[in-house]
C-alpha positions in Angstrom: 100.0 106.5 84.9 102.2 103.9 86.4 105.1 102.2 86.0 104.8 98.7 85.0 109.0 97.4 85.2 108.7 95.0 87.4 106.3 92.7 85.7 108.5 92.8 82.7 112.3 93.3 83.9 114.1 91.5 86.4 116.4 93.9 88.3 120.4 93.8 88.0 122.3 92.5 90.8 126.0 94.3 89.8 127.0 98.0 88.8 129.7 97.0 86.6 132.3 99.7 84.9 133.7 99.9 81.7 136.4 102.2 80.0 135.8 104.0 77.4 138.6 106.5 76.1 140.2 106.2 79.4 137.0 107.2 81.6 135.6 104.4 83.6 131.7 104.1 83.1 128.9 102.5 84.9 125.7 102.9 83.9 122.0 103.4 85.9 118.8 102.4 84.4 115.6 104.7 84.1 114.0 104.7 87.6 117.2 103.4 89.3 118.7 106.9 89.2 115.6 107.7 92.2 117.4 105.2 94.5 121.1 107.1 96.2 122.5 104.0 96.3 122.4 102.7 92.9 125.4 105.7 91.8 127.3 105.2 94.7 127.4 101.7 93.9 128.8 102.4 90.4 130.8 105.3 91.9 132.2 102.6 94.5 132.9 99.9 91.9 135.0 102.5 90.1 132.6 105.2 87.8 133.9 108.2 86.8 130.8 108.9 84.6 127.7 107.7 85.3 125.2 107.2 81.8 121.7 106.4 82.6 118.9 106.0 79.7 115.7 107.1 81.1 112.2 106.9 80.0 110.3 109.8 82.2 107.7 111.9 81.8 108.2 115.3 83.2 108.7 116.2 86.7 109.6 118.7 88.8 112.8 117.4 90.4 114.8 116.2 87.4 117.6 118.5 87.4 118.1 118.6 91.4 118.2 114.8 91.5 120.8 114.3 88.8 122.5 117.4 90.4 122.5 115.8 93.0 123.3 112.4 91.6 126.7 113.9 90.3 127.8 116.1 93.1 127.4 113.5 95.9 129.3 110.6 94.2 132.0 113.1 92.6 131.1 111.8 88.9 129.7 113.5 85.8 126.0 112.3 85.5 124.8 111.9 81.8 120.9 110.4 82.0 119.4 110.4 78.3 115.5 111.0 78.7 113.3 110.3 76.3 111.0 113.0 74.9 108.1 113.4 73.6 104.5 111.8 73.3 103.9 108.2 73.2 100.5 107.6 73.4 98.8 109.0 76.6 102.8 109.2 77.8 104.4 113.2 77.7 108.0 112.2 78.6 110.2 114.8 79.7 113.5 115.1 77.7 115.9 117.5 79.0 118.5 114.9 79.0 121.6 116.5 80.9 125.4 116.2 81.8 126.4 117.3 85.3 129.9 117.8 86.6 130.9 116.4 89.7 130.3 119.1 91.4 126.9 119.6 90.6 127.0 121.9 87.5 125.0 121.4 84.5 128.0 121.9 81.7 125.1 120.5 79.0 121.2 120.3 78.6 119.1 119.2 75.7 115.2 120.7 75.7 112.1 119.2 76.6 110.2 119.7 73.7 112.2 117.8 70.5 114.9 115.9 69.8 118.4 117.3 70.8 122.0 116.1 70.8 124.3 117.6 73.1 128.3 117.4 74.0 130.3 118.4 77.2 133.7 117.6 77.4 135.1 115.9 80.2 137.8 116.8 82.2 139.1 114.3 85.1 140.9 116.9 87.2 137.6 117.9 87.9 136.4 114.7 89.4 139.3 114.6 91.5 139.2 118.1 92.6 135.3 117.3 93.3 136.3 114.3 95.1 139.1 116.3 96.9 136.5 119.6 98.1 133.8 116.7 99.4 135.2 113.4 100.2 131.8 111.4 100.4 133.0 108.5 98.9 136.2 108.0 101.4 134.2 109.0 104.4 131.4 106.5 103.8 130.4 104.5 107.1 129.0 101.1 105.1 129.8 99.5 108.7 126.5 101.6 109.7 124.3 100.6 106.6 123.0 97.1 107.1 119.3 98.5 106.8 119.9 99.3 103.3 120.6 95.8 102.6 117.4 94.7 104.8 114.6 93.1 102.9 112.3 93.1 106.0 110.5 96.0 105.2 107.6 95.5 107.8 110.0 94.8 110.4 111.9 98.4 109.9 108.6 100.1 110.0 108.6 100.8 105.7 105.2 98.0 105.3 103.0 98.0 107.7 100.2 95.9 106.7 96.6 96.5 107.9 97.6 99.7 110.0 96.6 102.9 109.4 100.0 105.3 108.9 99.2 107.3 112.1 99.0 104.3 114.3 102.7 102.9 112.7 105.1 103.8 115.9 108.2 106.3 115.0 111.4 104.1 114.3 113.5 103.6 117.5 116.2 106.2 117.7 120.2 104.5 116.7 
C-alpha cells in the first residue's frame, strides 16, 4: 500500500486558526501530523487545539506521535482516524484527544465507529506551556534547513549513490 496524495492534492501553504467557543483552532491534515513542523506552525500562528482528520491504517506509533504532537507544542491534539475496511485498506481508528501535556483524556477503539468527548480546560494549556516553554524557547534563527528545498545538497537525495557511500552531514 501507498499513499497516492500528491498526485491528487496540492499541499497548503498556511496554518490558519479559527475560534470556536473561545478556543483558537488550527487544523492538520492526515499525513501532515508525521511532519513536527506542521503543529508548531499552527501552535505558532496561535492554536490552542489542534484537529486533524486522518485516514490511516493501523500502526504502531499512533498514540506516541499525537502524544507527542500535543505535549511538545502545549495544545490539545484531537486527530479523527478513520476506521475500518475499505477495500484492501484496514484503517486504524483510535481517534484520540491529548492534553497538552501529553495525556490521553479520550480515545475511541479501533474496531467500529465511536464518538468521544473531553472537555477542555485552558489553564491547562497554559500551565503546559508554563512547565515546558518550547514554544518561547524556539531558535527559528537556527532553522533555515527546514525551509531548504535542496534536498541533495543537505545530503536527504542522493541520486545514483549507494546510502553507505553518502558522506555524514558536516557537524554545525
Amino acid at each position: 500500500m501507498q499513499s497516492l496524495e500528491k498526485i491528487y492534492f496540492r499541499g497548503g501553504t498556511r496554518f490558519p486558526n479559527v475560534s470556536v467557543k473561545g478556543f483558537r483552532i488550527g487544523v492538520i491534515i492526515c499525513y501532515d501530523h508525521c511532519f513536527p513542523e506542521t503543529a508548531r506552525c499552527a501552535a505558532v500562528n496561535g492554536a490552542e487545539v489542534i484537529l486533524g482528520p486522518f485516514a490511516a491504517p493501523r500502526f504502531p506509533t499512533w498514540d506516541e506521535l499525537m502524544i507527542t504532537r500535543a505535549w511538545e507544542n502545549g495544545v490539545y491534539m484531537a486527530p479523527c482516524n478513520k476506521v475500518g475496511l475499505e477495500g484492501d485498506w484496514v484503517f486504524g481508528g483510535r481517534s484520540l484527544v491529548v492534553d497538552p501535556f501529553g495525556e490521553i483524556v479520550a480515545q475511541a477503539s479501533d474496531d467500529g465507529d465511536d464518538t468521544i468527548v473531553a472537555e477542555l480546560d485552558r489553564d491547562r494549556i497554559y500551565a503546559a506551556r508554563r512547565r515546558w516553554p518550547m514554544l518561547r524557547d524556539r531558535r527559528p534563527e537556527v532553522y533555515g534547513p527546514l525551509t531548504s528545498t535542496d534536498e541533495t545538497a543537505r545530503g536527504l537525495l542522493v541520486s545514483g549513490v549507494a546510502a553507505e557511500e553518502v558522506p555524514a552531514p558536516l557537524p554545525v
